[in-house]
N, CA, C and O atoms as a GROMACS GRO file, in nm:
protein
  584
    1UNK      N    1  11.952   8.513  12.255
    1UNK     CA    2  11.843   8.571  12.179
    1UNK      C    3  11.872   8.718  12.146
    1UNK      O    4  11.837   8.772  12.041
    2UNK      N    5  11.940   8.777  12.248
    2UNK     CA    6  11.977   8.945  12.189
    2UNK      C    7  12.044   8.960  12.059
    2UNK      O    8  12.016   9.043  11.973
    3UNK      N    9  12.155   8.854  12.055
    3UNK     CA   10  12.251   8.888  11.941
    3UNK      C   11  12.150   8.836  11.814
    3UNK      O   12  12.191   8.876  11.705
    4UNK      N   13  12.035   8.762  11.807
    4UNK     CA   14  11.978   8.729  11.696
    4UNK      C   15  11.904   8.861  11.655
    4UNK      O   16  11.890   8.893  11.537
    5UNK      N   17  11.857   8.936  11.763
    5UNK     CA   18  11.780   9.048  11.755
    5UNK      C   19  11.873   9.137  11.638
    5UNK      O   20  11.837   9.172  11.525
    6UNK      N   21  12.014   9.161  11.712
    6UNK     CA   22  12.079   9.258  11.720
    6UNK      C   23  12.143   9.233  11.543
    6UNK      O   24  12.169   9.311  11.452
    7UNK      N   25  12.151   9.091  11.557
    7UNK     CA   26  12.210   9.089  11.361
    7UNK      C   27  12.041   9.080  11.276
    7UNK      O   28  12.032   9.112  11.157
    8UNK      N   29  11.959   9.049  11.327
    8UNK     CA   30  11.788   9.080  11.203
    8UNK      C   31  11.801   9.301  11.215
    8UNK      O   32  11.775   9.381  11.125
    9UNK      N   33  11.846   9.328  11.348
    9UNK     CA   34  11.864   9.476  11.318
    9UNK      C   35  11.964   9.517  11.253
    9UNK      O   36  11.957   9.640  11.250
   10UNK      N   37  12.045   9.484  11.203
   10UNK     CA   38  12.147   9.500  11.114
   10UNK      C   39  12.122   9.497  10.957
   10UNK      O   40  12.143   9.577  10.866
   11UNK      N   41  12.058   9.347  10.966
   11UNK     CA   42  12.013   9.331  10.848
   11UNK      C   43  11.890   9.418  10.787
   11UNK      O   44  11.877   9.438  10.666
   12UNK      N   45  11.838   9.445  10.844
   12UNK     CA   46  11.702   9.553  10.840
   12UNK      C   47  11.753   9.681  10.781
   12UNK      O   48  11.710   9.742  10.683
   13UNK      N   49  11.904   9.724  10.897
   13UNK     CA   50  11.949   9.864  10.798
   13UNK      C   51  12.041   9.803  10.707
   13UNK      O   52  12.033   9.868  10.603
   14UNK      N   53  12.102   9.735  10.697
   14UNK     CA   54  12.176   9.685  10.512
   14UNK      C   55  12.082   9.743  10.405
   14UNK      O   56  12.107   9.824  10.317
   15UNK      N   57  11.930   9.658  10.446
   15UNK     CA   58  11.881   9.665  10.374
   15UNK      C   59  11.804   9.796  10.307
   15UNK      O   60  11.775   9.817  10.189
   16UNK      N   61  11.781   9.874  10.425
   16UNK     CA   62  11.765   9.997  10.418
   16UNK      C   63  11.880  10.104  10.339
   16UNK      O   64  11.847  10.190  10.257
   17UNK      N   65  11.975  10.086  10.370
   17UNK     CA   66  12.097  10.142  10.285
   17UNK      C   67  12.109  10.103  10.196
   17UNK      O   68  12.135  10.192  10.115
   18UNK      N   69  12.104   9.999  10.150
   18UNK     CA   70  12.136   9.881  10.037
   18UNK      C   71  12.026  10.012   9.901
   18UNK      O   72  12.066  10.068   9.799
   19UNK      N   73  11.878  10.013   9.970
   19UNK     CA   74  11.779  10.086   9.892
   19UNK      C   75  11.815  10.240   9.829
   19UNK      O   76  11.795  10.296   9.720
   20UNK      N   77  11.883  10.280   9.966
   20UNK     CA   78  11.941  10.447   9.965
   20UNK      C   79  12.051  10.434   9.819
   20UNK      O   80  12.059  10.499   9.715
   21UNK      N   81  12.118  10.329   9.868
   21UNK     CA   82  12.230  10.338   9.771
   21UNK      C   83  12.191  10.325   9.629
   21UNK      O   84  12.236  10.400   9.542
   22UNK      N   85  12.093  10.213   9.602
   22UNK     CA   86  12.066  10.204   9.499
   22UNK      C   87  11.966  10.317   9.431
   22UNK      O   88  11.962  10.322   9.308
   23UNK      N   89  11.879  10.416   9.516
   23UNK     CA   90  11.827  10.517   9.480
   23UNK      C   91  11.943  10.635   9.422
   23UNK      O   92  11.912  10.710   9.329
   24UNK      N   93  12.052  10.641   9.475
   24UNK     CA   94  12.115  10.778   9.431
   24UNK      C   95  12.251  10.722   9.330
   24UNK      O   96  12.334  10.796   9.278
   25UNK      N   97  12.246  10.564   9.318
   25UNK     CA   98  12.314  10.538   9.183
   25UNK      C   99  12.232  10.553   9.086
   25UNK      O  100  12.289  10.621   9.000
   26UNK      N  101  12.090  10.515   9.044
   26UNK     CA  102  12.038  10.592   8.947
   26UNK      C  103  12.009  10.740   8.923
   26UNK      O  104  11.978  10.786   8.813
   27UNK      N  105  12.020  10.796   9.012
   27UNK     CA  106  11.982  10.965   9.070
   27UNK      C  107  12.167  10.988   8.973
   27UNK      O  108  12.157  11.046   8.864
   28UNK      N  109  12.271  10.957   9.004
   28UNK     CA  110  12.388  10.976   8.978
   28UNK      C  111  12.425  10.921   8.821
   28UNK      O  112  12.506  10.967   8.740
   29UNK      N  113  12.352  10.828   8.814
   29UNK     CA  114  12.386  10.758   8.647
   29UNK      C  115  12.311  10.874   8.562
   29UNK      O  116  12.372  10.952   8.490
   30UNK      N  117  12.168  10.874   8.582
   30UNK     CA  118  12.108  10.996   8.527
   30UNK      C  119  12.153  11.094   8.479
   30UNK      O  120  12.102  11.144   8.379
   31UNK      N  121  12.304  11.165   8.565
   31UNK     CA  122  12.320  11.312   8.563
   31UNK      C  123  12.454  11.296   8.522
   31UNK      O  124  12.521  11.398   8.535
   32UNK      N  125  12.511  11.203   8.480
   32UNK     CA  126  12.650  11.132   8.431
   32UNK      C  127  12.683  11.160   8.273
   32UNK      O  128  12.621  11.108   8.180
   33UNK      N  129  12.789  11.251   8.260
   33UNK     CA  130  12.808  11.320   8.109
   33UNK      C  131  12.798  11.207   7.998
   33UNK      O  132  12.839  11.091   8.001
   34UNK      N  133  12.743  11.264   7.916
   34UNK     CA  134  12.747  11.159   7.836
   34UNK      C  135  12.801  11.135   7.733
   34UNK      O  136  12.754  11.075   7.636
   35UNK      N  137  12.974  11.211   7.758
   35UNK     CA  138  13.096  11.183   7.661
   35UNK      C  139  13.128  11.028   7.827
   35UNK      O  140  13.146  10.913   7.785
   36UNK      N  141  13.129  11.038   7.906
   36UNK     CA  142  13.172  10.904   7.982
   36UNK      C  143  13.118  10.753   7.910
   36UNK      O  144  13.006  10.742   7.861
   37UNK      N  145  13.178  10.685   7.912
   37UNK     CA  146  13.122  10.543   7.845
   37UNK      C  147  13.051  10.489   7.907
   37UNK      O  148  13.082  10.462   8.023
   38UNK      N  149  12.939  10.455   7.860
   38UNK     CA  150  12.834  10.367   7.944
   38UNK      C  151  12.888  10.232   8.036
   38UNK      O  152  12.861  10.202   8.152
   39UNK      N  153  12.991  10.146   7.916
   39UNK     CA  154  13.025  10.056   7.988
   39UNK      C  155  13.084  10.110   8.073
   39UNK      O  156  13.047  10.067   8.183
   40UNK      N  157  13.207  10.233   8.085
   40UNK     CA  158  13.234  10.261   8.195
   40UNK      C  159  13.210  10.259   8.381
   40UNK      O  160  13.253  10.201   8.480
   41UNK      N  161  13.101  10.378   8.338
   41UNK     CA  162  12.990  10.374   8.432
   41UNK      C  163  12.943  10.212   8.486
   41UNK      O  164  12.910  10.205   8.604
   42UNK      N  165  12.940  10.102   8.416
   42UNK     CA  166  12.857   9.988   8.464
   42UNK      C  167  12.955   9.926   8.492
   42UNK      O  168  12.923   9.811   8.522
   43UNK      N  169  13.090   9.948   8.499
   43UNK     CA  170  13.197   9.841   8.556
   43UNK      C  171  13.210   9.899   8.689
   43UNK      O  172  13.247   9.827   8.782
   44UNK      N  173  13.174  10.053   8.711
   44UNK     CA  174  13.232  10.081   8.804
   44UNK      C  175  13.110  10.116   8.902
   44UNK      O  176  13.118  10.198   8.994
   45UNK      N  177  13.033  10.067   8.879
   45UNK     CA  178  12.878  10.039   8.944
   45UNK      C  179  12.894   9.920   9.006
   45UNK      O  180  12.897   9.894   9.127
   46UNK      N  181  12.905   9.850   8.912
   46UNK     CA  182  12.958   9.662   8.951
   46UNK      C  183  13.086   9.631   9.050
   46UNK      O  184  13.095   9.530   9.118
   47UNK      N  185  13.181   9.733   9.045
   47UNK     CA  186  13.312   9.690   9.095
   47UNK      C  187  13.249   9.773   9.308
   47UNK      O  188  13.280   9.732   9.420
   48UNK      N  189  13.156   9.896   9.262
   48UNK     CA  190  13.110   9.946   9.415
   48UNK      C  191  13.085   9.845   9.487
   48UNK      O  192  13.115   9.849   9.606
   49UNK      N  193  13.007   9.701   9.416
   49UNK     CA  194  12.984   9.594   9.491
   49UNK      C  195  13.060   9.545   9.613
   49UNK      O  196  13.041   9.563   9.733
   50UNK      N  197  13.135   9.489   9.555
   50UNK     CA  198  13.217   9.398   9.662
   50UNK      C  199  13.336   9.558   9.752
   50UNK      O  200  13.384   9.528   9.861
   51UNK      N  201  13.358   9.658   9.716
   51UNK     CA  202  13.402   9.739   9.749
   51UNK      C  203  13.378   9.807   9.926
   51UNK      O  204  13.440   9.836  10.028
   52UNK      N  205  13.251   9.803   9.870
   52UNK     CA  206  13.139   9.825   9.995
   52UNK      C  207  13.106   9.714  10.070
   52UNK      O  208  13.085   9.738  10.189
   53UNK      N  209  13.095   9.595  10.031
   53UNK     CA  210  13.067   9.478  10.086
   53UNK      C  211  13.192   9.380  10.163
   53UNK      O  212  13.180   9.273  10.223
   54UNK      N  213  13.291   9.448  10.140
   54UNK     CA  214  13.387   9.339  10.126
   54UNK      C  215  13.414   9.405  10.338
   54UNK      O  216  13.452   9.304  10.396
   55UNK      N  217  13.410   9.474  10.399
   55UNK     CA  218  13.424   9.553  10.510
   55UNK      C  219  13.340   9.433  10.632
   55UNK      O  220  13.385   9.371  10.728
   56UNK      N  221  13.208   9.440  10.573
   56UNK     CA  222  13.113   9.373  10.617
   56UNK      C  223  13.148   9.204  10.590
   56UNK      O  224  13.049   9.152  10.644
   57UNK      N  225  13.219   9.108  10.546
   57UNK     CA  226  13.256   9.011  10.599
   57UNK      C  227  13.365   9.019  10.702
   57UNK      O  228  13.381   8.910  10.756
   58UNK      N  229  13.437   9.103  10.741
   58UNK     CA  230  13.542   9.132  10.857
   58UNK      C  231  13.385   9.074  10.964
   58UNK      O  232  13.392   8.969  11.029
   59UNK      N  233  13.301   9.131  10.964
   59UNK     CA  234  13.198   9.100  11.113
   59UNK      C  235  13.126   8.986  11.055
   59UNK      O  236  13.112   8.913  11.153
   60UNK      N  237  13.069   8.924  10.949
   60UNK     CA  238  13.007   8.820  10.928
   60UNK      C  239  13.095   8.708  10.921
   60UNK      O  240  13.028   8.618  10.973
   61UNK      N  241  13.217   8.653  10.884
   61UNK     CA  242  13.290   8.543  10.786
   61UNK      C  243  13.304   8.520  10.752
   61UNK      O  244  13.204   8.481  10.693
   62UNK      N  245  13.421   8.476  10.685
   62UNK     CA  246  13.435   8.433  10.551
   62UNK      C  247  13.418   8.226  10.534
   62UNK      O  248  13.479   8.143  10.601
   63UNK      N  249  13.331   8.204  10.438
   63UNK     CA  250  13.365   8.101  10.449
   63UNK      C  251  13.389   8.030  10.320
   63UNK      O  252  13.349   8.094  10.222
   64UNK      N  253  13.457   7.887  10.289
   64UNK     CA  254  13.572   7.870  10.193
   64UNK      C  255  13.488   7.844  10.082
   64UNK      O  256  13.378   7.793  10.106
   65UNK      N  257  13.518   7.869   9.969
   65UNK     CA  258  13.449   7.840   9.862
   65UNK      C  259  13.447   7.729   9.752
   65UNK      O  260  13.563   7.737   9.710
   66UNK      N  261  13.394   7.643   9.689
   66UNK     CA  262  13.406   7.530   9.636
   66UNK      C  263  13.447   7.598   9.519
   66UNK      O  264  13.457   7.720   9.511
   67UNK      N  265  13.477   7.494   9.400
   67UNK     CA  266  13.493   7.547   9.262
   67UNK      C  267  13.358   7.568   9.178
   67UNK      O  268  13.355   7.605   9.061
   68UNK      N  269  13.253   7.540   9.256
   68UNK     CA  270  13.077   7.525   9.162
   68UNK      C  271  13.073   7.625   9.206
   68UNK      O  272  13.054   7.714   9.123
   69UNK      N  273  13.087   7.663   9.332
   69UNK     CA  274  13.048   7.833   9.393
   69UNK      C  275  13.153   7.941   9.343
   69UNK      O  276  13.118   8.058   9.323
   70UNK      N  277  13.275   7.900   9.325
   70UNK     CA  278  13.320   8.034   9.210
   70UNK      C  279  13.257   8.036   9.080
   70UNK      O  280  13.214   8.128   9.010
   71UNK      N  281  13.263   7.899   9.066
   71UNK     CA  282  13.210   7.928   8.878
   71UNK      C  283  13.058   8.045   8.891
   71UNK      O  284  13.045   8.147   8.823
   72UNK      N  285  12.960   7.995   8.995
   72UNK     CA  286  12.838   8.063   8.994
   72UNK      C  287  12.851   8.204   9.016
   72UNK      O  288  12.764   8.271   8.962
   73UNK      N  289  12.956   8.282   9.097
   73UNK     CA  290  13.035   8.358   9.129
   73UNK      C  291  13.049   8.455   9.018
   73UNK      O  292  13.007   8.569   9.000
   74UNK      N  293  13.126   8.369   8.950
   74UNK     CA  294  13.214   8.464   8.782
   74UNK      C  295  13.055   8.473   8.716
   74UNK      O  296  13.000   8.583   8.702
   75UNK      N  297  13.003   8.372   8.686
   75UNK     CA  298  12.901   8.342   8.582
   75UNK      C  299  12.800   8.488   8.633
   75UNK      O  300  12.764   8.575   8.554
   76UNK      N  301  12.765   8.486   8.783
   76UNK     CA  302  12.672   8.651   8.779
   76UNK      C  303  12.736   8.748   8.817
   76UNK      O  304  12.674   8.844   8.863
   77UNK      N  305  12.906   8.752   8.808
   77UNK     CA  306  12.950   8.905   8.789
   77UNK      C  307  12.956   8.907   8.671
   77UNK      O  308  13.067   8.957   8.653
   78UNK      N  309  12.905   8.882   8.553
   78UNK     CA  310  12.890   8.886   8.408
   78UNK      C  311  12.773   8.936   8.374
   78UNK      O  312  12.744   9.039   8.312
   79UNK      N  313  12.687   8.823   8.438
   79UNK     CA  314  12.564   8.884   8.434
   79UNK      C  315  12.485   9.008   8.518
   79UNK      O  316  12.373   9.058   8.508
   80UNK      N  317  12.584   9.029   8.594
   80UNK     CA  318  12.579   9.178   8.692
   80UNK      C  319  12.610   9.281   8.643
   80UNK      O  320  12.557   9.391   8.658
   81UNK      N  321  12.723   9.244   8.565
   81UNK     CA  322  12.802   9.362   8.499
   81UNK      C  323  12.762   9.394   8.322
   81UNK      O  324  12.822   9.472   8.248
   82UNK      N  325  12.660   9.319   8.292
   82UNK     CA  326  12.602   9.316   8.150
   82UNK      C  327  12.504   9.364   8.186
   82UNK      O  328  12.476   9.453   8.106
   83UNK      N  329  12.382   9.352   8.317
   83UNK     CA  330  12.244   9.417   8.352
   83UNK      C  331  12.291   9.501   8.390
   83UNK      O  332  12.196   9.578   8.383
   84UNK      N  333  12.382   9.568   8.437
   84UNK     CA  334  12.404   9.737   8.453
   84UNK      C  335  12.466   9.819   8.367
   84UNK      O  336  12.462   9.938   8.398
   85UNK      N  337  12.534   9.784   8.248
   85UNK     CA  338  12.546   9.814   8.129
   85UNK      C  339  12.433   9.879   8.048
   85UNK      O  340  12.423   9.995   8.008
   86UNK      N  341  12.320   9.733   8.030
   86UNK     CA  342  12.230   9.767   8.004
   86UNK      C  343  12.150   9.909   8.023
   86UNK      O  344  12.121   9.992   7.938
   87UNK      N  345  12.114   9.910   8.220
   87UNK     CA  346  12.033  10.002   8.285
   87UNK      C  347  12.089  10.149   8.240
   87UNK      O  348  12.026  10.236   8.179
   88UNK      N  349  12.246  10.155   8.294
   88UNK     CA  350  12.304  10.287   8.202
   88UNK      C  351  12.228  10.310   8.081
   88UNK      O  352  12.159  10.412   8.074
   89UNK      N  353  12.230  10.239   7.996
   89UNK     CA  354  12.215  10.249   7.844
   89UNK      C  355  12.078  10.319   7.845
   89UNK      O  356  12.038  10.422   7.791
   90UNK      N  357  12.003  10.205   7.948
   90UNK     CA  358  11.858  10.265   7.935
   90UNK      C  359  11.827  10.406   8.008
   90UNK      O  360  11.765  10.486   7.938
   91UNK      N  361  11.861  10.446   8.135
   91UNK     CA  362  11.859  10.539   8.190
   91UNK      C  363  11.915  10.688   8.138
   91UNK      O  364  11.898  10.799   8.188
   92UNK      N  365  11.995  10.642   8.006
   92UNK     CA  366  11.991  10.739   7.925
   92UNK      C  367  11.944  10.794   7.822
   92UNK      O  368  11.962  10.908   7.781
   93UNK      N  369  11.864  10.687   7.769
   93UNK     CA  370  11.760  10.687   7.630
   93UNK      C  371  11.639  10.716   7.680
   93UNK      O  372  11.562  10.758   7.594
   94UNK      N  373  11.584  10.706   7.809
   94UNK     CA  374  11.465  10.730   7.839
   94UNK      C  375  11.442  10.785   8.002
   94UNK      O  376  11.529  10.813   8.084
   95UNK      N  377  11.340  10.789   8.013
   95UNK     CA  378  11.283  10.807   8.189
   95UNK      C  379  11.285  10.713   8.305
   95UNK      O  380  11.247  10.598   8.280
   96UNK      N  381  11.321  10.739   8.425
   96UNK     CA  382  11.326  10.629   8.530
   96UNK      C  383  11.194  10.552   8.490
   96UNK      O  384  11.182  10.434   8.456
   97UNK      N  385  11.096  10.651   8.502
   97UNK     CA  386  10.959  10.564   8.525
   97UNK      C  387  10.926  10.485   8.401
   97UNK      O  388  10.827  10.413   8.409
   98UNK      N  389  10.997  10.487   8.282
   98UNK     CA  390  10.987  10.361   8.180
   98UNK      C  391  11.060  10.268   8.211
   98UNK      O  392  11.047  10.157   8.159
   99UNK      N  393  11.137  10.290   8.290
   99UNK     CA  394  11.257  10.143   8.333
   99UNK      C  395  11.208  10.083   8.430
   99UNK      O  396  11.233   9.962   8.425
  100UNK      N  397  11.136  10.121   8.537
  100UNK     CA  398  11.062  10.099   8.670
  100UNK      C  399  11.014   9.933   8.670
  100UNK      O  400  11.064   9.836   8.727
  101UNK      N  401  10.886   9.947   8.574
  101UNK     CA  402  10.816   9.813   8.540
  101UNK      C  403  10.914   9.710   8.475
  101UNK      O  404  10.850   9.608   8.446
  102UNK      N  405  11.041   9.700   8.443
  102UNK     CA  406  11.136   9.622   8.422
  102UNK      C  407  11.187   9.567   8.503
  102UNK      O  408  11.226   9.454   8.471
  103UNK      N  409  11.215   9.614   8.650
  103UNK     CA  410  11.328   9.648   8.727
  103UNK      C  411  11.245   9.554   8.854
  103UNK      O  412  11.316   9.489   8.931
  104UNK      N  413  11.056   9.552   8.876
  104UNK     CA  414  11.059   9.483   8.915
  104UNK      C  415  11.051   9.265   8.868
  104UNK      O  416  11.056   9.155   8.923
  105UNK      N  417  11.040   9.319   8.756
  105UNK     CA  418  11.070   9.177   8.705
  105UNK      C  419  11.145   9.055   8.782
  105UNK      O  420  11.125   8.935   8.800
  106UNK      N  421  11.256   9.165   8.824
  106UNK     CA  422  11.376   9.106   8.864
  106UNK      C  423  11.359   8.998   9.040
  106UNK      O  424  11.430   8.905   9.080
  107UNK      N  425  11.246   9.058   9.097
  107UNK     CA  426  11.165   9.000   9.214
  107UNK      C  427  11.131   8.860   9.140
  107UNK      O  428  11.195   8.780   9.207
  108UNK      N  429  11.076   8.799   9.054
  108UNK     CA  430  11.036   8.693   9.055
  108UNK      C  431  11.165   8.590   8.955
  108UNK      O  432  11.141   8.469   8.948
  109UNK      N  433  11.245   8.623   8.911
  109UNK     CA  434  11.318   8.622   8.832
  109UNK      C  435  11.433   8.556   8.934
  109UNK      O  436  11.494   8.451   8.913
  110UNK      N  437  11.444   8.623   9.023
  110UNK     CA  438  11.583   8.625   9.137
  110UNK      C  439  11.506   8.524   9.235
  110UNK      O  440  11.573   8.452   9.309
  111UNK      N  441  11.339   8.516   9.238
  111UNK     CA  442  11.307   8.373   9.299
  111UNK      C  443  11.362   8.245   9.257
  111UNK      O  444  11.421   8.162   9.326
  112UNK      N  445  11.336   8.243   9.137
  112UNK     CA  446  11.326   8.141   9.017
  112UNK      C  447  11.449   8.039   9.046
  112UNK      O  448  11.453   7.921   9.080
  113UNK      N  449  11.579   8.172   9.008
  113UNK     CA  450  11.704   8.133   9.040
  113UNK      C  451  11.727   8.100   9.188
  113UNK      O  452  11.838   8.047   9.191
  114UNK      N  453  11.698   8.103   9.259
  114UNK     CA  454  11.714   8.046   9.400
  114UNK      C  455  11.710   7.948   9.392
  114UNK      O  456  11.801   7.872   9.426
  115UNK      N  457  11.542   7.895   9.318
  115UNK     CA  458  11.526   7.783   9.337
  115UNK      C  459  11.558   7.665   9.234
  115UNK      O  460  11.528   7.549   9.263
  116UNK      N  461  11.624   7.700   9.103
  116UNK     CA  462  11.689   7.626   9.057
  116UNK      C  463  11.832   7.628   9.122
  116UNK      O  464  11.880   7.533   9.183
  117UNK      N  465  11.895   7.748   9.104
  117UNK     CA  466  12.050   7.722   9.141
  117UNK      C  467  12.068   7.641   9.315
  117UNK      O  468  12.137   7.548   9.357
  118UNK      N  469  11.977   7.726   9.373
  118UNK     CA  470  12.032   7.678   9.522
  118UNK      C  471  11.900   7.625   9.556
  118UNK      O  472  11.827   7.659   9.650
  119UNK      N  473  11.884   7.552   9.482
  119UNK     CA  474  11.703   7.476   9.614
  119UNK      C  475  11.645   7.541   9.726
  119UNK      O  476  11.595   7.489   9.825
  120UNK      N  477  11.656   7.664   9.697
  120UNK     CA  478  11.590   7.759   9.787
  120UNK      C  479  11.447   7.774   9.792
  120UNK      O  480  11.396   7.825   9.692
  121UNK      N  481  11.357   7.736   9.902
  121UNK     CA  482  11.200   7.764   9.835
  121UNK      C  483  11.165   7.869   9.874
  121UNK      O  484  11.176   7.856   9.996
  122UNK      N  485  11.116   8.001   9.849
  122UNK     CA  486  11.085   8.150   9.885
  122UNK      C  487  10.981   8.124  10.013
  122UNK      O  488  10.875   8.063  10.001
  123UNK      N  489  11.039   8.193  10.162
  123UNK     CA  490  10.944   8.125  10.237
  123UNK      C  491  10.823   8.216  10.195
  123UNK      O  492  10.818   8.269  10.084
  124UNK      N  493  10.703   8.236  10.314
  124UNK     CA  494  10.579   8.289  10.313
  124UNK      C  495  10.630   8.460  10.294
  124UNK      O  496  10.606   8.540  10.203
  125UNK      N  497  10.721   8.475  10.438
  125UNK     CA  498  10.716   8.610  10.474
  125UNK      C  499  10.767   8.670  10.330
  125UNK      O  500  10.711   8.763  10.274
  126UNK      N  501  10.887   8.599  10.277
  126UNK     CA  502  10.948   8.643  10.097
  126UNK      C  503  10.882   8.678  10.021
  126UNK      O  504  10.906   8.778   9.953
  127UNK      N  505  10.753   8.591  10.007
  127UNK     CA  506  10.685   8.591   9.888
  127UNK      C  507  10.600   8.744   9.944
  127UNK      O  508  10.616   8.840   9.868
  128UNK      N  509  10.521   8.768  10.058
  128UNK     CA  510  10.476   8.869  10.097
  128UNK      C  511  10.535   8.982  10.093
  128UNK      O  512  10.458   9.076  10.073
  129UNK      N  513  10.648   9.011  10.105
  129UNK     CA  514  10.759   9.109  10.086
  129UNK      C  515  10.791   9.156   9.964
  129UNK      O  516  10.836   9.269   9.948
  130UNK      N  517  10.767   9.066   9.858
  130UNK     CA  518  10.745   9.064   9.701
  130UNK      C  519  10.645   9.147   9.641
  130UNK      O  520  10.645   9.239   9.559
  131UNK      N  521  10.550   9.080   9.715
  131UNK     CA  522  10.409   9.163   9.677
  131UNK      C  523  10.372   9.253   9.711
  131UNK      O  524  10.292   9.318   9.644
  132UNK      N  525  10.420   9.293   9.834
  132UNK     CA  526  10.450   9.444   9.922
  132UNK      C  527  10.523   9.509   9.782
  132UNK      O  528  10.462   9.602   9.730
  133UNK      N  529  10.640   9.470   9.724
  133UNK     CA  530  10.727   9.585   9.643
  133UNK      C  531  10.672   9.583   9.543
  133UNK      O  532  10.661   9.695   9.492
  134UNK      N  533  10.632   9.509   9.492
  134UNK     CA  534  10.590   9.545   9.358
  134UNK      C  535  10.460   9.609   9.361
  134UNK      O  536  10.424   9.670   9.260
  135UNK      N  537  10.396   9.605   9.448
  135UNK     CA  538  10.230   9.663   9.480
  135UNK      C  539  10.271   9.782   9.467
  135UNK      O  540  10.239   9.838   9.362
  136UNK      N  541  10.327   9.835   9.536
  136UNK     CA  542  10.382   9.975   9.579
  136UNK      C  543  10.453  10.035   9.462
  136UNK      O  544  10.436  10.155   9.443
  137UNK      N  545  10.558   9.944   9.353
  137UNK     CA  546  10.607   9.970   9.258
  137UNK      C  547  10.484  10.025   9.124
  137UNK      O  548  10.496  10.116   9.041
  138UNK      N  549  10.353   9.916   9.150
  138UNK     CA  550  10.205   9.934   9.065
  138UNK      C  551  10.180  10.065   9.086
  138UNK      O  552  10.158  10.144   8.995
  139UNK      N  553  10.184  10.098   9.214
  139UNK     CA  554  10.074  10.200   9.238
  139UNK      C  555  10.168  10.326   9.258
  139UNK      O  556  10.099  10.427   9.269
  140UNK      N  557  10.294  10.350   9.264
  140UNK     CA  558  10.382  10.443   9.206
  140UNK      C  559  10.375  10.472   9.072
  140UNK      O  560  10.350  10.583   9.026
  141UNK      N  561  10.396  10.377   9.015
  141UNK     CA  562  10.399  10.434   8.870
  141UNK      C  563  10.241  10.461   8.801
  141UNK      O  564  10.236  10.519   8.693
  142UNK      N  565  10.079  10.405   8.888
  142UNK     CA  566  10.051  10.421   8.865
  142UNK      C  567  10.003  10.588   8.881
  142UNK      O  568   9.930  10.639   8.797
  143UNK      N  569  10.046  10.652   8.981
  143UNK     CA  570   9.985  10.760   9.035
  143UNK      C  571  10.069  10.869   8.916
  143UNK      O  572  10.013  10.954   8.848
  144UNK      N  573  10.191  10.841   8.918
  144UNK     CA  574  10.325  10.912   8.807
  144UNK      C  575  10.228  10.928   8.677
  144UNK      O  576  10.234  11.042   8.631
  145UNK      N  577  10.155  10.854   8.619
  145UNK     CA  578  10.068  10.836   8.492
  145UNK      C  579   9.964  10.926   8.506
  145UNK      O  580   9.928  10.994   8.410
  146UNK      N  581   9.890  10.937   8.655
  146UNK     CA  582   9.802  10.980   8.603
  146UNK      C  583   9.845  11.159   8.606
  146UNK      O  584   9.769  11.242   8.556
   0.00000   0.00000   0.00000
């Protein structure tokens, strides 16, 4: 029972970093010259991925991959590397807080796909955790407005 403790505490700060990180890549895209190429910037946003991640299967595992699970693989580093293209693009034409209400979209969106691609059903605590971020996402941007 400790070591279950000890990897949900792990996962708790991933996730916590995971947030940090993604706070000061937009903080950093923001302030990013803008003779640099956008796509630039979004390949090499996309490529931090597995960069950073790749350390962290040394302690989790690796395990072998089918050919449906690469194809799904390639198919959303495309679509990873085309939605951060995008965000560049946008994060330079406008304000965080116009991109904000987009960004949580992606919460019900990334359900969806679970549960078509992988028959995943969002348990209780998920769906609550959802509504926790985006509540908080409401009432951020709503306070920014007024």
């Amino acid at each position: 029972m400790q070591s279950q403790n000890l990897w949900t505490e792990a996962a708790l700060l991933l996730a916590g970093l995971s947030t940090l990180l993604l706070c000061a890549r937009d903080l950093i895209t923001r302030k990013t010259a803008a003779d640099i190429p956008s796509s630039l910037v979004a390949l090499l946003t996309t490529l931090a991925v597995p960069v950073v991640s790749a350390p962290l299967m040394i302690f989790s595992g690796v395990n072998p991959m089918g050919m449906r699970d690469i194809g799904i693989l390639l198919v959303a580093a495309v679509f990873v590397t085309f939605g951060n293209w995008l965000l560049v693009l946008s994060m330079r034409a406008t304000t965080l807080g116009a991109i904000a209400p987009f960004r949580y979209f992606a919460i019900p969106i990334s359900m969806l796909a679970g549960i078509l691609v992988w028959s995943e059903v969002p348990s209780l605590s998920m769906l609550l955790g959802a509504v926790l971020i985006a509540s908080g996402g409401v009432v951020a941007l709503g306070s920014s407005r007024a």
